[in-house]
C-alpha positions in Angstrom: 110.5 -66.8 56.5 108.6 -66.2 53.4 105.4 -64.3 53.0 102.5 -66.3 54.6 100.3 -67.9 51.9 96.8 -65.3 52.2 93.5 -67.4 52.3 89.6 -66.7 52.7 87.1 -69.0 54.1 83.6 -67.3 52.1 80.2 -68.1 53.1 77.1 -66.2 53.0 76.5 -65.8 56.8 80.3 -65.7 57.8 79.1 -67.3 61.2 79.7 -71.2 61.2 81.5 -73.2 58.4 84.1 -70.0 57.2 84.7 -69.3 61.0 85.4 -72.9 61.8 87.7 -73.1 58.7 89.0 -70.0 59.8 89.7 -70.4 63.1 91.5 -74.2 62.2 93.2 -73.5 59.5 94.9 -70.3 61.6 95.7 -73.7 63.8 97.0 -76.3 61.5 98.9 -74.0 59.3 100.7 -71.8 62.0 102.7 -68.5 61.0 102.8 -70.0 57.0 98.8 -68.4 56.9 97.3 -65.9 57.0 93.1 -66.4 57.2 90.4 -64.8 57.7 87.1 -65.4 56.4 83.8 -63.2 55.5 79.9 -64.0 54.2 78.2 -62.4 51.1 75.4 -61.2 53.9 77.4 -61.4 56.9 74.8 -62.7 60.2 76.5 -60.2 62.5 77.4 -63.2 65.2 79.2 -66.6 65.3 77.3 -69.2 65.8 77.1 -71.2 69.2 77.6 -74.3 67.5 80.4 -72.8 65.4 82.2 -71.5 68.7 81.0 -75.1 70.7 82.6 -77.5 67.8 86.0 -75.6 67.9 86.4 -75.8 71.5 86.0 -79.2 71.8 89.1 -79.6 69.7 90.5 -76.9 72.1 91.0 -74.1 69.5 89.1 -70.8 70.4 87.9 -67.7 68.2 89.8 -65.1 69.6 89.5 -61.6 67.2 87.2 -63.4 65.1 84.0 -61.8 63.8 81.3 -62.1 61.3 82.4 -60.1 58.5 81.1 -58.7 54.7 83.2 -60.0 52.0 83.1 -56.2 51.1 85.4 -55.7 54.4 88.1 -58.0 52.9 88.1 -57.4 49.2 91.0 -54.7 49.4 93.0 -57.6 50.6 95.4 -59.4 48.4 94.7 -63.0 48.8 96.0 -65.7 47.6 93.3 -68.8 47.6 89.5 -67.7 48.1 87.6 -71.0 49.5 83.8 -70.7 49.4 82.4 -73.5 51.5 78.2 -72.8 50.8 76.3 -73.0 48.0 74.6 -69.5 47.9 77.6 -68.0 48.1 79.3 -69.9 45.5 77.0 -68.6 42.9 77.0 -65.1 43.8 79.3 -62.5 42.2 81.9 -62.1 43.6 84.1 -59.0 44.6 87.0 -58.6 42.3 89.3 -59.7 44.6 92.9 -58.3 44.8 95.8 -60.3 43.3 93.9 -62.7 41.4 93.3 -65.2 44.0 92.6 -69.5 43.2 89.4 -69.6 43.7 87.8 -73.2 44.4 84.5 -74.1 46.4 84.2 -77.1 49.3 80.7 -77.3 49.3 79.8 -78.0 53.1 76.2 -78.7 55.2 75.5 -76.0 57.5 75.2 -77.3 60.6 72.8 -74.7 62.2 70.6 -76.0 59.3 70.8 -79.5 60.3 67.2 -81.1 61.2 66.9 -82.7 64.6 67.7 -81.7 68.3 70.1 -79.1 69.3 71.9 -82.4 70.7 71.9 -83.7 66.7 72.9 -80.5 65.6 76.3 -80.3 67.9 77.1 -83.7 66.6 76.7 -82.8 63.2 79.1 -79.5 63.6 81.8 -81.3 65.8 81.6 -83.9 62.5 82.4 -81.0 60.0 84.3 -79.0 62.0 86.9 -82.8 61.9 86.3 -83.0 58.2 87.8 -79.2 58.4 90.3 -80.1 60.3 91.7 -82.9 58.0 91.2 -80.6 55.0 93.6 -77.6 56.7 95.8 -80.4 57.5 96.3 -81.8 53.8 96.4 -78.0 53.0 99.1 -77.5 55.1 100.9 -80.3 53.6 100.9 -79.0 50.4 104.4 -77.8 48.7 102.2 -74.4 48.3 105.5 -72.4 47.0 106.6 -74.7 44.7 103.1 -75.4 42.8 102.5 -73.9 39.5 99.8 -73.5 36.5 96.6 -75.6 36.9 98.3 -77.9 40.1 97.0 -75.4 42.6 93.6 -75.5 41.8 93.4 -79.2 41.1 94.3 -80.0 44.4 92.3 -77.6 46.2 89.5 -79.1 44.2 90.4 -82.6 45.3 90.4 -81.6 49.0 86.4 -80.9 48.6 85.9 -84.5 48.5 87.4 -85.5 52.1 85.2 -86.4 54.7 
């Protein structure tokens, strides 16, 4: 088997959206990943919607935790994916390896206006879209892409829904 491809799921809280694309990517793409994710100013918890929306596609969290960037950025990686805003415009660690680094920009659920009822529907909806984003990741001939090709399509997958 070849080296598993080495990915990170950035936000600034590192406690919904990265641990949803964490946990579901570890899903999707099996033994050819390895993921974890972290948060600019990790929140110290995952959030219960976080935990909530990945269990109702019947994935847990298991060794998962709320995390600094700092704690990961002795870690070759691969492909860095922020996935907020904030975070996106921070400075970065200098990452190990010279990762592809592209940013998904996704809602935080936990942020979403309305009921807790409203907000449980809105992180079940982008925990899916996460979902079909890992799986079109997955897809991807990964070892055999080369120059700009990476990037392009890891920037195309921020548009799925």
């Amino acid at each position: 088997m070849n080296t598993p491809f080495r990915i990170a799921f950035v936000c600034t809280g590192n406690c919904c959206r990265s641990q949803m694309a964490e946990a579901i990517l570890r899903h999707v793409g099996g033994a050819r990943f390895q993921v974890t994710s972290a948060g600019s100013q990790p929140a110290g918890f995952i959030h219960p919607l976080a935990i909530d929306a990945v269990a109702a596609m019947g994935l847990g969290m298991e060794g998962q935790y709320s995390k600094s960037w700092d704690e990961i950025a002795e870690t070759p990686l691969d492909i860095i994916i922020t996935l907020c805003d904030s975070a996106a415009g921070l400075p970065c660690p200098s990452w190990i390896g010279r990762p592809v680094s592209v940013h998904w920009s996704l809602p935080d659920p936990s942020f979403y206006p309305g009921t807790d009822e409203e907000r449980q529907i809105e992180a079940r909806r982008l925990a899916e879209s996460i979902r079909k984003r890992a799986e079109l990741l997955a897809a991807l001939p990964l070892e055999t892409m080369r120059g700009d090709r990476l990037p392009a399509e890891l920037r195309r997958l921020a548009d799925v829904w």
